[in-house]
C-alpha positions as CSV (number, residue, x, y, z in Angstrom):
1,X,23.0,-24.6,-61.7
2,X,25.7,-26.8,-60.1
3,X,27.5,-26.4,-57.0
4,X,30.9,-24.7,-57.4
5,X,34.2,-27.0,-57.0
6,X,35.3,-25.1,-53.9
7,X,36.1,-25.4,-50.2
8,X,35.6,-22.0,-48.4
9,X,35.7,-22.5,-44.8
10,X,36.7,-25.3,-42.4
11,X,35.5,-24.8,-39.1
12,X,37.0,-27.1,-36.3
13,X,34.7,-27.3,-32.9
14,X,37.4,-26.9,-30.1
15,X,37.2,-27.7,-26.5
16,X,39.6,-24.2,-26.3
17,X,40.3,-21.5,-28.9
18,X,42.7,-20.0,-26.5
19,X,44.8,-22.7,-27.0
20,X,44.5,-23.3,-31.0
21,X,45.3,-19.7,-31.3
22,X,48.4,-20.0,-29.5
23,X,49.5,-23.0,-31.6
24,X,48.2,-21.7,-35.0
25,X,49.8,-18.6,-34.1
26,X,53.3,-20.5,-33.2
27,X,53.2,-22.0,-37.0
28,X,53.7,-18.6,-38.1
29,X,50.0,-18.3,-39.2
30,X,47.9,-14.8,-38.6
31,X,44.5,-14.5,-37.6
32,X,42.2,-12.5,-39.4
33,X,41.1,-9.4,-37.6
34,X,38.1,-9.8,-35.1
35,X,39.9,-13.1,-33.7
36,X,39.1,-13.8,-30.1
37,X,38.7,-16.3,-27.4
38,X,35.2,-17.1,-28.8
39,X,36.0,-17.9,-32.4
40,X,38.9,-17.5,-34.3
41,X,39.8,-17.5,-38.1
42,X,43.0,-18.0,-40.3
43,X,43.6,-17.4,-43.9
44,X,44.8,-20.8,-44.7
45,X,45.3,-19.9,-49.1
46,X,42.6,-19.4,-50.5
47,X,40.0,-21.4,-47.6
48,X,39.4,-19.8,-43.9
49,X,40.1,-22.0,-40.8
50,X,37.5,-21.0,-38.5
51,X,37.8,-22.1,-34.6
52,X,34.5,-22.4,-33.5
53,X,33.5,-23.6,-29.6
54,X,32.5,-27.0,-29.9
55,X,29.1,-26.6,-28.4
56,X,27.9,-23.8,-30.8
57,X,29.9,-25.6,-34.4
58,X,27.6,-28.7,-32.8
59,X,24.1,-27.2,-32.0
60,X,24.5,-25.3,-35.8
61,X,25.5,-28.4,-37.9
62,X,24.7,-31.5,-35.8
63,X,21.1,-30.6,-34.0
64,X,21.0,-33.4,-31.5
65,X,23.6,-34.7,-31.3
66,X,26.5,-35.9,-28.6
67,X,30.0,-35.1,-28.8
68,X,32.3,-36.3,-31.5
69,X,32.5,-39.8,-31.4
70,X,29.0,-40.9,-31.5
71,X,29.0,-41.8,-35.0
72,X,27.2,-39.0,-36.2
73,X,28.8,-36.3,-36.1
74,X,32.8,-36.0,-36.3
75,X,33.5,-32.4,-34.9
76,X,33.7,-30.2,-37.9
77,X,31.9,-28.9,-40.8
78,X,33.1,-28.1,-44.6
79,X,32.0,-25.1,-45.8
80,X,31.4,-23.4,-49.4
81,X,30.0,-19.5,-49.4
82,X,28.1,-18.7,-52.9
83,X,27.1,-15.7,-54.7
84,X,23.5,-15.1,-53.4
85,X,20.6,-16.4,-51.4
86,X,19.0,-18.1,-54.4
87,X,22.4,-19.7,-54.9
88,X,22.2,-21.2,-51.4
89,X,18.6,-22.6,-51.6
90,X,19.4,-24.5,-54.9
91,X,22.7,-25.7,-54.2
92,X,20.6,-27.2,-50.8
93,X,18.1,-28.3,-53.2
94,X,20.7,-30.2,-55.6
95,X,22.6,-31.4,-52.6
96,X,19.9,-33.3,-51.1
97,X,18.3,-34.9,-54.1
98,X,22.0,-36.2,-54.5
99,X,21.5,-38.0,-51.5
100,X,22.5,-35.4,-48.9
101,X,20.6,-35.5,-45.6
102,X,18.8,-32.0,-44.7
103,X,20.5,-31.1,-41.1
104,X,18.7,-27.5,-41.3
105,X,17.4,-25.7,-44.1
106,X,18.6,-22.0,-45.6
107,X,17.4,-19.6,-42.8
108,X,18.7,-15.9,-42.0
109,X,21.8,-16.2,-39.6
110,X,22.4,-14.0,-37.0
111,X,26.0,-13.2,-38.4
112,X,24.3,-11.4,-41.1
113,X,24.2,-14.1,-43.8
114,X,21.9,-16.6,-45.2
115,X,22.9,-20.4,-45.1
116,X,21.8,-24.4,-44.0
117,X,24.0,-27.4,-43.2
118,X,23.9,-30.5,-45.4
119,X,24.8,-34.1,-44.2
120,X,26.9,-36.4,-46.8
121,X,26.3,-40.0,-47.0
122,X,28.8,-40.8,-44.3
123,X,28.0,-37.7,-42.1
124,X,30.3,-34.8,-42.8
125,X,28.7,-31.8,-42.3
126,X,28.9,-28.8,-45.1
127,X,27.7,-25.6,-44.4
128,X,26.3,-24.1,-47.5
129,X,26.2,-20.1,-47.5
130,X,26.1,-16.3,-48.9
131,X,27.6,-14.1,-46.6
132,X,27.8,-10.3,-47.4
133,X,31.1,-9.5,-48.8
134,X,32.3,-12.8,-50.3
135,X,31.4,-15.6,-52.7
């Protein structure tokens, strides 16, 4: 297996979604339906732009760490969704013997779907998941 050539989601952690809805929203750009104040999602082609609060994008992909700007983390996370559950554990497998650094491993989210975060070499944080109802 290799890990599909694909960006699914970008998920930005903002100070407040009220706000990036409103200026999305003023681009012409509509939200996908469930959008609220506490996280937010446009069909940007074929990849989602998620707004998540910055806290919770943080505690999920960057465990530990300060705000953007420490080094570590920047303040959003990549994101590619795959077919299955096995699918996620092996693309986490192949990611970190490439050299990515395990931020948290494929667990059950409590969204529904299956997933784990993955560090690159400089930092950037991708989300690797299944979630019911896409791949």
């Amino acid at each position: 297996m290799t890990i599909p050539q694909r960006l699914s989601f970008v998920s930005l952690g903002v100070r407040d979604i009220a706000t990036l809805r409103r200026f999305y929203a003023s681009w012409g750009w509509q939200e996908r339906r469930g959008s609220s104040d506490k996280a937010a999602q446009f069909e940007v082609g074929d990849v989602r732009l998620a707004l998540y609060p910055l806290d919770v994008l943080r505690d999920a992909a960057a465990p530990g760490s300060e705000q953007p700007g420490d080094g570590a983390w920047k303040g959003f996370t990549l994101a590619i969704n795959l077919a299955s559950r096995d699918a996620v554990d092996e693309a986490f497998r192949i990611a970190t013997e490439a050299g990515g650094r395990p931020v948290s491993p494929p667990v059950e989210q409590p969204w529904g779907g299956y997933s784990c975060y993955v560090a690159d070499p400089e930092g950037n944080r991708w989300e690797i998941a299944w979630a019911p109802g896409s791949s």
